[in-house]
C-alpha positions as CSV (number, residue, x, y, z in Angstrom):
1,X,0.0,0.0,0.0
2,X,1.3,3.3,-0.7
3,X,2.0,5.4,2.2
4,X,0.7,8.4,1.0
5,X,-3.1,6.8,1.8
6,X,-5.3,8.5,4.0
7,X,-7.6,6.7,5.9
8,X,-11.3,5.5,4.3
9,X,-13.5,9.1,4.8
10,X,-10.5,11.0,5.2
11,X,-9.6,13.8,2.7
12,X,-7.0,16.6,2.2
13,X,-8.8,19.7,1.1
14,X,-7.2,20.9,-2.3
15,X,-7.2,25.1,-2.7
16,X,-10.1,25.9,-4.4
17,X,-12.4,24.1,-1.8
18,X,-10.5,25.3,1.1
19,X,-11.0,29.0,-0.2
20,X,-14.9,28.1,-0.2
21,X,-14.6,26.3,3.2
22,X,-12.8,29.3,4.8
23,X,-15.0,31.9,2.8
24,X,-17.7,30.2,4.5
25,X,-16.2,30.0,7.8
26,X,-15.3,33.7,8.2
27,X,-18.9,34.7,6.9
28,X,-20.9,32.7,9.1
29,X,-18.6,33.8,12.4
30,X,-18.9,37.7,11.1
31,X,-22.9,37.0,11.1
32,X,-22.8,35.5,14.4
33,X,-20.9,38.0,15.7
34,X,-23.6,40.6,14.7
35,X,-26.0,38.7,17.1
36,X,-23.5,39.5,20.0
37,X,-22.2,35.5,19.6
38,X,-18.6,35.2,21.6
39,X,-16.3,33.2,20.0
40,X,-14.6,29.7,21.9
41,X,-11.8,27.1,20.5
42,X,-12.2,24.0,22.6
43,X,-9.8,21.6,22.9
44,X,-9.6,18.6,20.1
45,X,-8.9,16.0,23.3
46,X,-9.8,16.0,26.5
47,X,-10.5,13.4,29.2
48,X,-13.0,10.7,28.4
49,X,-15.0,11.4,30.9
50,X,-15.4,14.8,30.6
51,X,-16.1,14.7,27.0
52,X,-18.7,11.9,27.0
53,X,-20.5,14.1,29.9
54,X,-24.1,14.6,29.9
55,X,-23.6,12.9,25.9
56,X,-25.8,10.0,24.4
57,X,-24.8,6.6,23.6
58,X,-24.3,7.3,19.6
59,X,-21.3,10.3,21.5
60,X,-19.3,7.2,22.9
61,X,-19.3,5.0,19.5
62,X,-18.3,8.0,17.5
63,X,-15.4,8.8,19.8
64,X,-11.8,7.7,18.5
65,X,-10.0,6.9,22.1
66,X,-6.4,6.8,23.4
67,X,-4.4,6.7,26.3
68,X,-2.4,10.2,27.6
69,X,1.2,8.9,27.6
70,X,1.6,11.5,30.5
71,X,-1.4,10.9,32.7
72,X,-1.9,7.1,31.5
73,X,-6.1,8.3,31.7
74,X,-8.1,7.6,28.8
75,X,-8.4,10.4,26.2
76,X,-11.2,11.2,23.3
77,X,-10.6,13.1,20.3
78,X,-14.4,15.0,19.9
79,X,-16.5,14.0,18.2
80,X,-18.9,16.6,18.7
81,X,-18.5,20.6,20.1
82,X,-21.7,21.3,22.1
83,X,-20.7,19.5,25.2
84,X,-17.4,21.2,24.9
85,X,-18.9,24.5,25.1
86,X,-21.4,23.6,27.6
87,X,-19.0,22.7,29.9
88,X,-17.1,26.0,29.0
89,X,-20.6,28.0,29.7
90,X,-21.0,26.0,32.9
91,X,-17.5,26.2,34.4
92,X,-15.2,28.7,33.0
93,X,-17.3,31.7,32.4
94,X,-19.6,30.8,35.2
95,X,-22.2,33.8,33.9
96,X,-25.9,34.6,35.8
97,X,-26.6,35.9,32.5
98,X,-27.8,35.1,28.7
99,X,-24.3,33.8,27.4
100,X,-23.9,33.3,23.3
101,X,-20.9,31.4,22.3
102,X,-20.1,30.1,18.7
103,X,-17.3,27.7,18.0
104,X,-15.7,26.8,14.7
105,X,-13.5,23.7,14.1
106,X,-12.4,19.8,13.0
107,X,-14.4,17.2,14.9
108,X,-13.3,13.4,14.1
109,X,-15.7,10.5,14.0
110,X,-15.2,6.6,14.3
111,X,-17.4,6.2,11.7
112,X,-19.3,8.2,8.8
113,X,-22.4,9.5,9.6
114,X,-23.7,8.9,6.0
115,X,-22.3,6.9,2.7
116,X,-20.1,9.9,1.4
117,X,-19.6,11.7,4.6
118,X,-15.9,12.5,5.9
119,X,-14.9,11.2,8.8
120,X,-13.6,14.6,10.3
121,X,-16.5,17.2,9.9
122,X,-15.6,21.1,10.1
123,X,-18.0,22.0,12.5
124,X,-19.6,25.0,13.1
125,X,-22.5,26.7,15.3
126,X,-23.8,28.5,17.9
127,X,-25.6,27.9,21.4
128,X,-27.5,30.2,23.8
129,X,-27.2,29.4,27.3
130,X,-29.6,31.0,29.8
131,X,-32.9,31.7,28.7
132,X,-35.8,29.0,28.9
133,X,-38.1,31.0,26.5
134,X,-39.3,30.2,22.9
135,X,-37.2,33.1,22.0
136,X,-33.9,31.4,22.0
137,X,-35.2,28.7,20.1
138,X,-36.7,31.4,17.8
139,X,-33.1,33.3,17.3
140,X,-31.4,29.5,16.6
141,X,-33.5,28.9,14.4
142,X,-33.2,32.6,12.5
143,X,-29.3,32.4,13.2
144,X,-29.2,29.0,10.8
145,X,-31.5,29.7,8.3
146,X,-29.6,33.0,7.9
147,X,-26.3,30.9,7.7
148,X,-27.6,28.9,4.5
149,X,-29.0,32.5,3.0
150,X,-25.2,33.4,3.4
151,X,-23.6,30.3,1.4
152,X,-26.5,31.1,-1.3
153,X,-29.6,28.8,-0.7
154,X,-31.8,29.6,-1.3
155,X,-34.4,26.8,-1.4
156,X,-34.2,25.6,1.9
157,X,-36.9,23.3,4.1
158,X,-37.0,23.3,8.2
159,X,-38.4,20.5,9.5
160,X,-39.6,20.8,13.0
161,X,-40.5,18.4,15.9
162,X,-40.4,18.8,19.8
163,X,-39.5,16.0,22.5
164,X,-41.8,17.0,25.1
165,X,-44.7,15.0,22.7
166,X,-43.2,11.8,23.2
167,X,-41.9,12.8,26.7
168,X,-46.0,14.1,27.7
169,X,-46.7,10.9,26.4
170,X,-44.7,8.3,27.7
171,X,-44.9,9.9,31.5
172,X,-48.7,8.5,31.4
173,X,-47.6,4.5,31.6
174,X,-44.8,3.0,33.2
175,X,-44.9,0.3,31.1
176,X,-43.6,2.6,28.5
177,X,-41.2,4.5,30.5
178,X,-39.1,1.3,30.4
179,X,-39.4,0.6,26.7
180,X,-38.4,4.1,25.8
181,X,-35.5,3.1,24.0
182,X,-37.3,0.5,21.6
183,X,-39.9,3.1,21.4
184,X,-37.9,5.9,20.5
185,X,-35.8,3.7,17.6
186,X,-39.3,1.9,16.3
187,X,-40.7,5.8,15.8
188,X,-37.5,6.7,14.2
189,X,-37.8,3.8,11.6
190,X,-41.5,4.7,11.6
191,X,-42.2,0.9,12.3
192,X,-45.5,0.8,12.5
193,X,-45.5,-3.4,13.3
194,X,-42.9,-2.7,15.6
195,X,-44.5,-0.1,17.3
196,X,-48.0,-2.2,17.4
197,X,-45.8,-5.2,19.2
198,X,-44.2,-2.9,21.3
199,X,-47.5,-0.9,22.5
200,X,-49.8,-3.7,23.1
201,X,-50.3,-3.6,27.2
202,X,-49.9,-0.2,27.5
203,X,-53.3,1.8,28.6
204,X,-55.1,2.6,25.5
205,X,-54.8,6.2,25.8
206,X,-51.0,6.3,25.3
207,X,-50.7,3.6,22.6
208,X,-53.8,5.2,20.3
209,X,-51.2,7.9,20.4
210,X,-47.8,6.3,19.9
211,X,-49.1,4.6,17.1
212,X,-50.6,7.9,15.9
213,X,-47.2,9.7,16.1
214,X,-45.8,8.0,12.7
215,X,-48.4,9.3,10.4
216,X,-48.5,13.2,12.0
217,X,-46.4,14.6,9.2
218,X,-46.3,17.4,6.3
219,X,-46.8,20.9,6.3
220,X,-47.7,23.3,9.1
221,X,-51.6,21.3,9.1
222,X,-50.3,18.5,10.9
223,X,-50.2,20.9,14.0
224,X,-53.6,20.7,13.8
225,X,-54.6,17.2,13.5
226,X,-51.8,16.2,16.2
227,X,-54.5,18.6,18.6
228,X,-57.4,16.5,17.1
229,X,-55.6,13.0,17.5
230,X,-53.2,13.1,20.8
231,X,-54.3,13.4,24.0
232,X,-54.9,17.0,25.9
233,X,-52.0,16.9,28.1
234,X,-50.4,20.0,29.1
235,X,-46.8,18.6,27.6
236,X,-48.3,17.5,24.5
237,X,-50.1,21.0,24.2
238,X,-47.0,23.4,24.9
239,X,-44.9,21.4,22.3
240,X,-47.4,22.4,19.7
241,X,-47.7,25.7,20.6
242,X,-43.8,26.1,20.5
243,X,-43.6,24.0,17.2
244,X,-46.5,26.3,15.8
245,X,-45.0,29.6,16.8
246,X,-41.4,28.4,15.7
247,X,-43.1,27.6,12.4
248,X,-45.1,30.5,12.0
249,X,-41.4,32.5,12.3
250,X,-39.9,30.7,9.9
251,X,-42.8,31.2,7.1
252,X,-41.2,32.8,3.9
253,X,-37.4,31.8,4.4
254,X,-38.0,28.6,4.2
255,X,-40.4,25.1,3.3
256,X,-41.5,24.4,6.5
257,X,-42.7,20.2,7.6
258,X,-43.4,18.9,11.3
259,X,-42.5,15.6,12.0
260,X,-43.5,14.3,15.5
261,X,-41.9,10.9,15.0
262,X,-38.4,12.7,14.3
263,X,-36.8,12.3,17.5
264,X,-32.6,11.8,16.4
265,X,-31.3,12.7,19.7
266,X,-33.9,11.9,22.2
267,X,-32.0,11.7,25.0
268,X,-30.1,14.7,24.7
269,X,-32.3,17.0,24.0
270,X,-35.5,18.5,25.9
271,X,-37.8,20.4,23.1
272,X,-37.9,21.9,20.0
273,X,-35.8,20.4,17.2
274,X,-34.7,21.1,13.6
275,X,-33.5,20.2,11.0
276,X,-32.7,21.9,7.9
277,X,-31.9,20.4,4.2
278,X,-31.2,21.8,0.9
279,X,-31.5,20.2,-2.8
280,X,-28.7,17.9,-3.8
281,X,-27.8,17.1,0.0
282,X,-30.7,13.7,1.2
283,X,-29.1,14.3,4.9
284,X,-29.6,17.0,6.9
285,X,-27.1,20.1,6.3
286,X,-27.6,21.8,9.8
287,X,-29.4,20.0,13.0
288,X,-30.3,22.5,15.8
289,X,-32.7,22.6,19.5
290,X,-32.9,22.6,22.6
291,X,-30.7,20.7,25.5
292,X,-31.1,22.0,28.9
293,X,-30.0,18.9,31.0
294,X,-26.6,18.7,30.1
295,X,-25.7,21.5,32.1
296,X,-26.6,19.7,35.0
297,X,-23.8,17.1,34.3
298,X,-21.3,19.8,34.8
299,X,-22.8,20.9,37.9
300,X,-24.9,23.7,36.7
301,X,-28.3,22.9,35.3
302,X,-29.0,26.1,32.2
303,X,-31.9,26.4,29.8
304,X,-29.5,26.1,26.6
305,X,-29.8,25.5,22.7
306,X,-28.2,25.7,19.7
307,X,-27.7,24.5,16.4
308,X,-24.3,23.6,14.1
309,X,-23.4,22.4,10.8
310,X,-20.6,20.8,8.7
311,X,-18.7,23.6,6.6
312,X,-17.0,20.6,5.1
313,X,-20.3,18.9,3.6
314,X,-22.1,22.3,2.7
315,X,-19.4,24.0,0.2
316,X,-19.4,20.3,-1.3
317,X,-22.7,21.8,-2.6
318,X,-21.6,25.1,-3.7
319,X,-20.3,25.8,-7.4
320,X,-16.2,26.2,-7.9
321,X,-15.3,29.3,-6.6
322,X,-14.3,31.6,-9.5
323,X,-10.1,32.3,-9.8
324,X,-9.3,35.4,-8.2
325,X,-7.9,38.3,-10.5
326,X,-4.0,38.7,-9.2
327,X,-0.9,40.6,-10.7
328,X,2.1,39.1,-11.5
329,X,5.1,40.5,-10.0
330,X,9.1,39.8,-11.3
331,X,11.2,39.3,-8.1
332,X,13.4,41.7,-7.1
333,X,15.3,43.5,-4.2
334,X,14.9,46.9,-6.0
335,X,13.3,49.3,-3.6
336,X,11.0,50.7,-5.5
337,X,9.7,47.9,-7.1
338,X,9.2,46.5,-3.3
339,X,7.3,49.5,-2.1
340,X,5.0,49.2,-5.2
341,X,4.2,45.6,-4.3
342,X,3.7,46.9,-1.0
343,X,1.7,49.9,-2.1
344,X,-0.9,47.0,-4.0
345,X,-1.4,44.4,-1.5
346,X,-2.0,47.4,0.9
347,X,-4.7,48.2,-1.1
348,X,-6.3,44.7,-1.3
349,X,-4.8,43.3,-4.6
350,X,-3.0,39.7,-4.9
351,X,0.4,40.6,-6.2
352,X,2.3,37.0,-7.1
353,X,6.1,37.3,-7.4
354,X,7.2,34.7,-9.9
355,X,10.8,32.8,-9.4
356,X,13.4,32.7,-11.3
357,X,12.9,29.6,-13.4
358,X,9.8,28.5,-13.2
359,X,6.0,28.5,-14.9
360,X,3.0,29.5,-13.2
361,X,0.6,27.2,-12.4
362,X,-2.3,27.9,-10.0
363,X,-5.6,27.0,-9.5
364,X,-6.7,29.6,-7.3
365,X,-5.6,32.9,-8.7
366,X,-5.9,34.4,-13.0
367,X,-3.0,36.9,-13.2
368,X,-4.7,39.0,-15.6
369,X,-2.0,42.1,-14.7
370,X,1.5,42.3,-14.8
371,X,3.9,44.3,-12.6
372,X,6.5,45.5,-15.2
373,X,9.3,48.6,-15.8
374,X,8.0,51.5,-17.6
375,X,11.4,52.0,-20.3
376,X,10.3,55.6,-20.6
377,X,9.6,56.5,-16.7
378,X,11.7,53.8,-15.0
379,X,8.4,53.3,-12.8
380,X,6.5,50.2,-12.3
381,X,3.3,50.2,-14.0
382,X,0.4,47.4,-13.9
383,X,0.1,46.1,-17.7
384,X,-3.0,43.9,-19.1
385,X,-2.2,40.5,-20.1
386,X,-4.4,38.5,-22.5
């Protein structure tokens, strides 16, 4: 085998797709910025434990793990960034108030999350920690769809569900308090047999509506018909109030669905979720909602949510960037051909000094100018090539 291989998923990112990536990057943390979000860079490692902390099942298997040669404790390369920055939220800046953080960086996984996925995501987001109301959720939401409008979608569809159905639900019978997890991954597959084998001893208030959850999907109606079909519990009737009025915000940037039998990440999150997808993408291209128990496994319980995306996957989407118009420069130690270099870049212009000897090649930049010697002046002038 040839020991320039990278691994399966793994990819070096050529220049013209790292300028999109980075592009990208630098747009999305600007915007965020304009919403008073604080940039974070948490570690790539930390201890196992801490980094698995208040995180699901599907966290652990998508952790690569190794031993600290110093310590001899167990290690985990992230997989993921939003436990990372709770834990910052909850123990380092230790605010009373609202706090807004964004992140942006590499996060490696075990395995791919989809059949042409990289194994080492370039994730980025945002979370709001402090405030319990719908209109953190509401700002999320806005902050992601207004991170798609940036890379150019424009045709984008949110699909919304909420946890505290299922949650409402399931509190009603014991029985299925302990079958959650088969639940949970029989409404994910929307296995209806499954769900009937499942559901058969449990009072026939709660199963009418478990098996009911499966079909309540489509557009914004749906809202309606879950009120006509589930029970009137005060859970079940908040989460469609929060998934109406997160809809009914949303109306005119983007397609909007409800799907109550959605629940991808159950256990770690506690209401309103989302999901957001884009033409020529089947997955998801940015997950978002809201998590307020993981706080408490740092030791401080805060209402929190966010949302995050993989730059990575998204400018996979986007056309090839367009080369960027440069100057070519002859290489020199004259001073004033130095100071006129200087003089250009200063002003915002790629100025490429060729060496002695060798062709131009690049797949980023056109050098439509030239730097050359005016014979008549003796000064350097810019001179169209082509």
């Amino acid at each position: 085998m040839p020991n320039w291989l990278l691994p399966e998923n793994i990819a070096d990112v050529l220049p013209s797709e790292a300028r999109k990536i980075e592009e990208l990057r630098r747009l999305m943390l600007d915007n965020f910025r304009l919403y008073g979000y604080e940039l974070v860079m948490p570690p790539l490692l930390e201890y196992l434990e801490s980094l698995l902390t208040g995180a699901g099942e599907d966290t652990d298997l998508r952790t690569f793990k190794l031993v600290d040669q110093l310590s001899g404790r167990m290690l985990g390369l992230r997989p993921d960034m939003t436990t990372q920055v709770a834990r910052i939220d909850a123990h380092l800046l230790n605010r009373a108030s609202v706090t807004r953080l964004c992140y942006a960086g590499s996060v490696l996984h075990t395995r791919p999350s989809g059949l042409h996925a990289t194994r080492e995501p370039l994730q980025i987001g945002c979370e709001m920690y402090g405030h319990a109301g719908l209109e953190a959720d509401a700002e999320i939401q806005e902050l992601a769809l207004a991170s798609l409008a940036l890379a150019g979608f424009n045709e984008v569809r949110l699909d919304l569900t909420h946890v505290g159905v299922l949650r409402a639900l399931l509190e009603q019978c014991p029985a299925a308090l302990r079958d959650q997890a088969k639940i949970h991954a029989a409404l994910r597959a929307k296995d209806v047999p499954d769900l009937q084998a499942l559901t058969k001893d449990y009072a026939p208030l709660v199963r009418d509506a478990l098996l009911a959850l499966p079909s309540l999907y489509g557009d914004i109606d749906v809202l309606g018909k879950a009120r006509e079909v589930l029970p009137d519990l005060p859970g079940v009737a908040k989460a469609l109030a929060e998934l109406a009025a997160l809809a009914a915000s949303a109306i005119g940037r983007a397609q909007v669905a409800i799907d109550l039998a959605d629940l991808r990440g159950y256990q770690y999150e506690s209401g309103a979720m989302f999901a957001l997808y884009v033409p020529g993408l089947p997955n998801a291209v940015a997950r978002g909602g809201r998590y307020d128990h993981v706080g408490e496994a740092f030791g401080r319980a805060r209402p929190a949510t966010g949302f995050s995306l993989d730059l990575r996957e998204l400018a996979r989407l986007l056309p090839t960037a367009e080369r960027k118009h440069s100057i070519r420069a002859p290489w020199g130690n004259a001073p004033e051909l130095k100071e006129k270099i200087a003089e250009l870049r200063k002003s915002g212009e790629v100025v490429i000094q060729s060496m002695p000897g060798h062709s131009h090649e690049l797949d980023e930049f056109e050098c439509d100018r030239a730097l050359v010697l005016d014979e008549n002046s003796s000064n350097w002038i810019l001179k169209n090539l082509g």
